[in-house]
Structure formats: structure tokens, C-alpha cells
Phi, psi and omega in degrees: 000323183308293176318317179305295200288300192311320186292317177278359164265318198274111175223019143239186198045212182220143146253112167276129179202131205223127195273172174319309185243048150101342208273177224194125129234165187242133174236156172119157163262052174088328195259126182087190204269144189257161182177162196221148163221148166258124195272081202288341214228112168315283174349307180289330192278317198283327176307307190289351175275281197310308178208101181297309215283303179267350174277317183315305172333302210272316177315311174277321161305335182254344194125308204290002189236131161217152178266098166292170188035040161157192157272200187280000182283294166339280192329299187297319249258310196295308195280001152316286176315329163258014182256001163309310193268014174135147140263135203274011208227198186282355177276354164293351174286324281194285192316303203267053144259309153337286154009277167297341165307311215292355187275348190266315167286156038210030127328083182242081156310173186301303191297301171311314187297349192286329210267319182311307189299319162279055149259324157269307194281322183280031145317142171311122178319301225285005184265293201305314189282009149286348204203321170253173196286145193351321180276359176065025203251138213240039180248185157277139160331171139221134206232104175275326172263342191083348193265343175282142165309153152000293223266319203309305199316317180288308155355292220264304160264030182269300179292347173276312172309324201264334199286324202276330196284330181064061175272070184275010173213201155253128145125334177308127183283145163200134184280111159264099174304089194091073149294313178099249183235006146090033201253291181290324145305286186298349156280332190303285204300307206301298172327271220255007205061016184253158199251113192216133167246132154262142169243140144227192183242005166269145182258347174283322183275349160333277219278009184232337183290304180325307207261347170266325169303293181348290194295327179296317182080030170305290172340336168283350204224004189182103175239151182233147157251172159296077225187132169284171190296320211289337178287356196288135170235013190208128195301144204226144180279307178211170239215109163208144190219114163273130158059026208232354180269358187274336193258005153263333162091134171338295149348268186301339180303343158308307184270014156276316184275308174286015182249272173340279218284323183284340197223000139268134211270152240290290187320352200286187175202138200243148179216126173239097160287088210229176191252103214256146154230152223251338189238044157074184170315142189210192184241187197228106163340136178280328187277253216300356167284346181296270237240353184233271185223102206300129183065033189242143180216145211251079204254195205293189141289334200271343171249330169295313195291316175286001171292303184311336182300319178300321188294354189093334190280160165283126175273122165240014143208175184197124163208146210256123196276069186316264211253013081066286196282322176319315181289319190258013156252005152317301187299318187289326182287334184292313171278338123027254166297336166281319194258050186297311161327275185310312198301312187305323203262349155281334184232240155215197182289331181307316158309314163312291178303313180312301196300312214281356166276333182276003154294302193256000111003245140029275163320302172310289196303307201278017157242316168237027197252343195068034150271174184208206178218134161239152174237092211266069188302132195243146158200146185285302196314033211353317141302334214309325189222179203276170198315295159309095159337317184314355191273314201307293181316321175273342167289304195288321177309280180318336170256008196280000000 
């Protein structure tokens, strides 16, 4: 039955698979990129029949699935490439049960949303300083050339973020929804003069965003609380949340947005940065909402913008960030990998194995899965900001 689904999904590359007792087909036309798995276990060929989307993950994680004739990125890349047209089998069965789900999974009251997040973020840090660039920032990149590093790139988008916020004075208040480990606040206040609260809900990145303003001599211009967005109570110039809309859940985006639009003050301006898909509404892979990120969904423009419409704000710019993201976890699996040992002797091999399908996953959707990063400039005002887009650029010039 296994076979059967196979010959009708893989209908570029090549795919190799070699079942439980040694025999070998090949699926797919030949062409474009290739990759193979050994199916080790009967268990494993009835998992994969029955719900593909969440067994390969857990398969490969315990052993029974390894990848031949390539790595496990070959492997993902080919079955990526083919998942535009469906799954043909009984997990489209599977998928739209999801579907129907998905407003129950991504419930994120405050209190759940606090525990989802410490499920990821409050990993030992010393996992995260292996693989991301110095400044820890665990967002997508900007590559204005394709040609930079890691670190050039993360740079590039601190400064792309700050050219759209229009931080045209010293002395400007901003709210960061999701700080994270507190990298893009303390470049505001260093940079720009500006006065920043970060709030999240990890108490690991809490406690490392604190100790790097200190170590900074910061601490006067840039504090982070613990606070969910919905706790927020006091008006703000301006509003910026990197990689944190993904983690509100379907639900919440009014008050998410209506959060935004009540505590910026009428002149301000907010860039809401998030992880997007390009073919409309979907569900959130099931192995990662399990094992990464428990409620998080990445959605269309088409279930965002109308929360924004509702909220009063103004959309006054959007751009869409293509392969962006792709490059720059390209980069985090190459470091990984290098330091793959150490990450192992902190945790073990099951750990191991779980980040590098959920990196290079990941890699895969935002080059052929129709993820993208979108970027959403906000304002109460019609005026707020000048006629013309050109200011961004000549501001991203000027600090570059």
C-alpha cells in the first residue's frame, strides 16, 4: 500500500527506499534532486502509511527510518518538493482532520502560551550559542546581496527593522513583543537612543536579555519583563515584535492586533515581523507542533490583515521576505553540525537527531514548501509617515 502512495506522490527526483526485509524501489522521474530512506522496522512502513507528517520526524528520531544515497536534508528536500501536490494517501485524511482542528490547537491563553514557549525557548542557552550568530538572534536574516555571513546579515536585519520603525529622534519609548535574548532592544537604545521594554515569556531568555543590558551599561535605557502582550498597560512611540505572531495562535490575532493599535500613541509606528505562507491558509506540521512549537502557526496575510483592518490600523507597508529565511537556516544547520558532539554530550543522540529534522525541514518549506517571512509596517495615522517609501532606504544606507 506504502508503494502504491509512493508512485503517486513522488513525481519529481528521485526517491529511493529500501523496505524492512532488504528489497530497494526507486520512485520519482529522475530528475532534479535526489535522496533515499531505509524503512528499518514493519512498524515503521504502517506508521508512514497511516500519518506521514508526524511518523518520519519520530521515526528518525528513534532510528527506524536513516537516510541513504544522500543526507536527512536530500531526503526532506525531495519529499518537500513533492508535497505541492497532496499527500495521495490516507495522511490527507489525517491533514484535514487537522484542519478542522487547528482553531483548538493554537488556544493560546496567557497561561498556556507561557508553557508553550518555555517548551522551546527555555532550552539550555548553551544549545542556542552553538548554532546562532553571536547576538543570539533566532530570527530570519537579511541578506541585501546573498553574499553575507551569518552575522553580516543578522546585522543588516536589525537595521533594516530600525530604517521601517523610523526612529527619527533620541529619547523615542518602544515596546518589543518577543525580545528573545534581548539583541534587537539593546541595538535600538545603543544605536538609536531609544528607551525599550522587551517582554517575553521565557524566563531563560528573561534572565540573559538582563545580564547582557548590565554587562552593557544599558540597563538605564533598556529593561525586559516577563509579560504576556495582553498585560501590556501603558502607551508607547513605537511597537516592534519579531518572530512572536507566530506563536499567537488564529484566535488571538484581534487581540493581538487590537493590543498594537490600543497602546500606540496616535503619531507612532509599529513593524510586525512574522513567518508567512504564500498558498493561503494551512495547518502547522504535526511532528512540529509536538516537539518544537507546541500552539504556533505560521499564517497566511489573508487570516492576518483582516485582524489588522478591524484594529483601526493602518497597513502602510509589506514586504515579503522569499528565500531570506532559507539562507539563514542554512547557516544555523551548517553550525550544528559543526559542533554536533558538544550539542550531543549536552543532551544525547535523540536531541540531536529531533533539531537537525526540525533545521532542515524548516530549510525545505521556506525553498519549496511556500513558506516566506513577511514584514508589516503599522500606523494609527495616515500621516504618520512620509509619502514615499525612500526615507527606509536612505535611513538603512545611512546606518549601514
Amino acid at each position: 500500500m506504502l508503494e502504491t502512495v509512493l508512485r503517486r506522490f513522488i513525481r519529481q527526483g528521485s526517491l529511493l527506499v529500501r523496505w524492512p526485509d532488504g528489497r530497494e524501489a526507486r520512485f520519482g522521474d529522475g530528475e532534479g534532486p535526489g535522496g533515499g530512506l531505509w524503512l528499518r522496522t514493519p512498524r515503521a512502513v504502517r506508521r508512514l502509511l497511516l500519518d506521514p507528517a508526524l511518523a518520519l520526524g519520530e521515526l528518525y528520531m528513534d532510528g527506524e527510518v536513516e537516510p541513504i544515497e544522500g543526507s536527512l536534508h536530500d531526503l526532506l528536500m525531495v519529499l518537500t518538493l513533492n508535497q505541492a501536490e497532496g499527500d495521495p494517501g490516507l495522511g490527507a485524511v489525517m491533514e484535514r482532520l487537522r484542519r478542522g482542528l487547528r482553531r483548538l490547537a493554537q488556544f493560546n491563553p496567557a497561561g498556556r502560551a507561557r508553557r508553550n514557549v518555555a517548551h522551546h525557548y527555555d532550552l539550555d542557552a548553551r544549545v542556542y550559542r552553538r548554532f546562532l550568530d553571536a547576538d543570539m538572534q533566532y530570527s530570519c536574516a537579511y541578506f541585501p546581496t546573498g553574499r553575507e555571513t551569518l552575522e553580516e546579515a543578522q546585522r543588516a536585519k536589525k537595521r533594516h527593522i530600525a530604517a521601517k520603525l523610523r526612529l527619527d529622534r533620541p529619547g523615542l519609548e518602544v515596546l518589543d513583543i518577543g525580545s528573545g535574548w534581548g539583541g534587537l532592544a539593546l541595538h535600538l537604545a545603543r544605536e538609536h537612543g531609544a528607551r525599550v521594554t522587551g517582554i517575553t515569556l521565557s524566563q531563560e531568555q528573561l534572565e540573559a536579555a538582563r545580564a547582557r543590558a548590565e554587562a552593557e551599561g544599558l540597563s538605564g535605557r533598556v529593561r525586559f519583563e516577563l509579560l504576556d502582550y495582553r498585560a501590556w498597560d501603558r502607551p508607547v512611540d513605537r511597537i516592534v515584535s519579531v518572530g512572536m505572531v507566530e506563536h499567537v495562535g488564529l484566535n488571538h490575532f484581534r487581540s493581538y492586533f487590537g493590543a498594537i493599535a490600543r497602546w500606540l500613541r496616535e503619531d507612532g509606528v509599529a513593524l510586525v515581523h512574522g513567518i508567512g505562507r504564500s498558498g493561503g491558509p494551512g495547518t502547522t506540521n504535526p511532528w512540529l507542533a509536538k516537539y518544537i512549537f507546541p500552539g504556533g502557526y505560521s499564517p497566511a496575510l489573508s487570516e492576518v490583515v483582516p485582524a489588522v483592518e478591524r484594529s483601526g490600523l493602518w497597513i502602510t507597508d509589506i514586504e515579503v521576505l522569499r528565500l531570506h529565511y532559507a539562507m539563514t537556516i542554512a547557516e544555523w544547520r551548517a553550525r550544528f553540525a559543526a559542533h554536533r558532539d558538544e550539542i550531543r554530550a549536552l543532551h544525547d543522540e535523540r536531541f540531536c537527531r529531533m533539531f537537525e529534522f526540525y533545521l532542515s525541514g524548516c530549510e525545505c518549506a521556506f525553498r519549496h514548501g511556500g513558506h516566506m517571512v513577511w514584514q508589516m509596517q503599522l500606523a494609527r495615522r495616515v500621516d504618520a509617515l512620509p509619502l514615499t517609501r525612500d526615507y527606509m532606504a536612505e535611513a538603512e544606507r545611512a546606518l549601514a
